[in-house]
Every structure is written in structure tokens, then in C-alpha cells.
N, C-alpha and C positions, 0 to 999 in steps of 0.2 A: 504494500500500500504506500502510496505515497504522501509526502506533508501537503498539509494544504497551506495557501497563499500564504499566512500569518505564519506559522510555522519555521515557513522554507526564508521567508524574509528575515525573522528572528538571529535560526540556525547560520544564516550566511550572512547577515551584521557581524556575528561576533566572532565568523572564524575570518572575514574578508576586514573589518576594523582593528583588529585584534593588537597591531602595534600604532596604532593611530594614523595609520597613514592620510583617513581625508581630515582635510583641514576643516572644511566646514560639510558636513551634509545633513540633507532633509528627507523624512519619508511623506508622501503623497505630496509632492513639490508641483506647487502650478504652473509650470513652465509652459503647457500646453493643457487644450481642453480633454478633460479626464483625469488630468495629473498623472505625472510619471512616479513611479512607486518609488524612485529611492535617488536621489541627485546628488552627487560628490565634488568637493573640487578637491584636489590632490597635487603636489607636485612631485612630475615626475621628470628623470634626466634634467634636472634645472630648469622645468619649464611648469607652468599650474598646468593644470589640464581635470575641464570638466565631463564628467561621466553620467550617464544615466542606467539603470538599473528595471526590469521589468521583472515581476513572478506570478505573471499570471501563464495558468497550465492550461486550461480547460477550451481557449478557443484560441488556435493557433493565429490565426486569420488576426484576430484582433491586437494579438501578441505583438507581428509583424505592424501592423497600422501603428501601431504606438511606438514601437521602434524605431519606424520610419521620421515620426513627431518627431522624437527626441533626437535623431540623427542630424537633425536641420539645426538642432541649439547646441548640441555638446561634442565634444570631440569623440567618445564614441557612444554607442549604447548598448549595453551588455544584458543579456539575458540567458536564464537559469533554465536549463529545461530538464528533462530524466532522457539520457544518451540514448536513447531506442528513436527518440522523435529527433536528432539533430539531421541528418539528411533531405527528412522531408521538410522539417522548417530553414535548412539552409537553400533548399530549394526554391523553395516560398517569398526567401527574402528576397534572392537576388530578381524574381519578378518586380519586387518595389526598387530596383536598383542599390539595394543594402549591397555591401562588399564586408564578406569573414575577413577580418584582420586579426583576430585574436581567438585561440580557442582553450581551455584548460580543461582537460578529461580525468574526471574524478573517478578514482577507483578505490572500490571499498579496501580491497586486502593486495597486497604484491602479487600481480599474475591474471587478475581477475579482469572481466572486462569491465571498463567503466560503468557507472550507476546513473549520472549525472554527469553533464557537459556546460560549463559555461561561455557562451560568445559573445563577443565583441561585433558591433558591425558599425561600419562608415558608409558615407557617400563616395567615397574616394578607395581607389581600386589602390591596395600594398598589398607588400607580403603579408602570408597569412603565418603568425608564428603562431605552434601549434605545441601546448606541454601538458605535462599529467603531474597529476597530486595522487601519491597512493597514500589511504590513510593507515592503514595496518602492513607491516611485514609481514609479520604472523600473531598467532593468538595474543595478547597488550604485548606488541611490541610494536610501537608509533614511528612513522617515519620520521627523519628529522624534519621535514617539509610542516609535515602535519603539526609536530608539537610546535616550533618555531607562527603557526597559524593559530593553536587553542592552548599557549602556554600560560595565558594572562587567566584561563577559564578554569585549570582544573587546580587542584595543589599536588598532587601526584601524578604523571606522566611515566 
């Protein structure tokens, strides 16, 4: 089963903010009609750089429309989905002229295939850099990726 919207926003606030990387963000930011679920500005390579953030599951279509919004305001806009659905919605996107620039393929345990995919998508065609977070080695043994992401959360790792 998977988390639902609240849940999946919660869960990925705390492992994606975890060393504070954005400087300022909001959740349901009005930058556009509907509000984007999650708005970041962060500096990255010496440069700010504003993000958008989407976790809606249930209607791909709409997912896309909103990413497209938020493509227009911020440098890029990233969205959460469960890795069975990334081809059909990478599909999807590039119909609205979205361009993958960024992917992160979450994998529960070393070996496993991904659970969850996070992308990035632009107006603007780049390479697409493409990396994976495994969260378990083996039985509690945390990758360094993983705890350096949920170290601030647990007391034992």
C-alpha cells in the first residue's frame, strides 16, 4: 500500500530537509492556481535556485498540469511518484514539453529494485543525471546515503 499525499509529503520533508539545505520553503505555496505542494529556494553550486515539489498520486494527468505551472516559475519541479509509474508519467511529461533532468531511484534494501522515483523536470532540454539512494544494505544496516539523509531523525542508526 502506499502513503497517501500527507504522509508521502511528511516522510520526504524530513529525509529531503534533513540538513537544512532550503533556505526558505512553503507547503501549498501560491505561486500558481491550485498551489504547488511544496516551494524551496536553496543554494546550490553558488547559485539560489528555486524548486517546486508535487505529491499528488492519484491522477497522473493533473500531476503533469501542475508541473508544467510550476516549470514556468522555478528552476525545476520535482515530483514523487512509486517507480512502476515513472515511464508512463515520463512519457506524459515530455507531451507538455517537460524535459527529465534529474532522476533519484529509491531503493528499499541493496539489490532491490526501486520503490519510489523522484524527478526533476525543466522547460529546457540537459542532461539527465540519473542516481539511486539505497536505504538498507541489509537487515538495520543503513547506507551511508540514507543515514547522512534521516540522521537528525533517529538517535540510533
Amino acid at each position: 500500500m502506499f502513503l497517501t499525499e500527507n504522509e508521502l509529503k511528511d516522510k520526504f520533508w524530513k529525509s529531503y530537509n534533513g540538513n537544512n539545505r532550503a533556505l526558505i520553503y512553503q507547503f501549498e505555496c501560491s505561486i500558481r492556481e491550485g498551489n504547488a505542494d511544496l516551494v524551496t529556494v536553496e543554494k546550490y553550486q553558488e547559485n539560489f535556485q528555486i524548486n517546486a515539489f508535487e505529491f499528488k498520486l492519484t491522477d497522473i494527468r493533473k500531476v503533469i498540469r501542475q508541473a508544467e505551472e510550476n516549470a514556468k516559475l522555478v528552476n525545476k519541479s520535482w515530483i514523487v511518484i512509486p517507480a512502476d509509474r515513472k515511464e508512463s508519467f515520463w512519457m506524459a511529461a515530455t507531451r507538455y514539453g517537460l524535459h527529465l533532468s534529474h532522476q533519484t531511484l529509491i531503493h528499499t534494501k541493496l539489490g532491490t529494485e526501486p520503490r519510489r522515483v523522484l524527478l526533476a523536470f525543466k522547460f529546457s532540454v540537459d542532461k539527465c543525471v540519473t542516481d539511486d539512494l539505497t536505504i538498507e544494505l541489509s537487515r538495520h544496516v543503513y547506507s551511508e546515503e540514507y543515514i547522512a539523509l534521516t540522521k537528525e531523525f533517529y538517535l540510533k542508526m
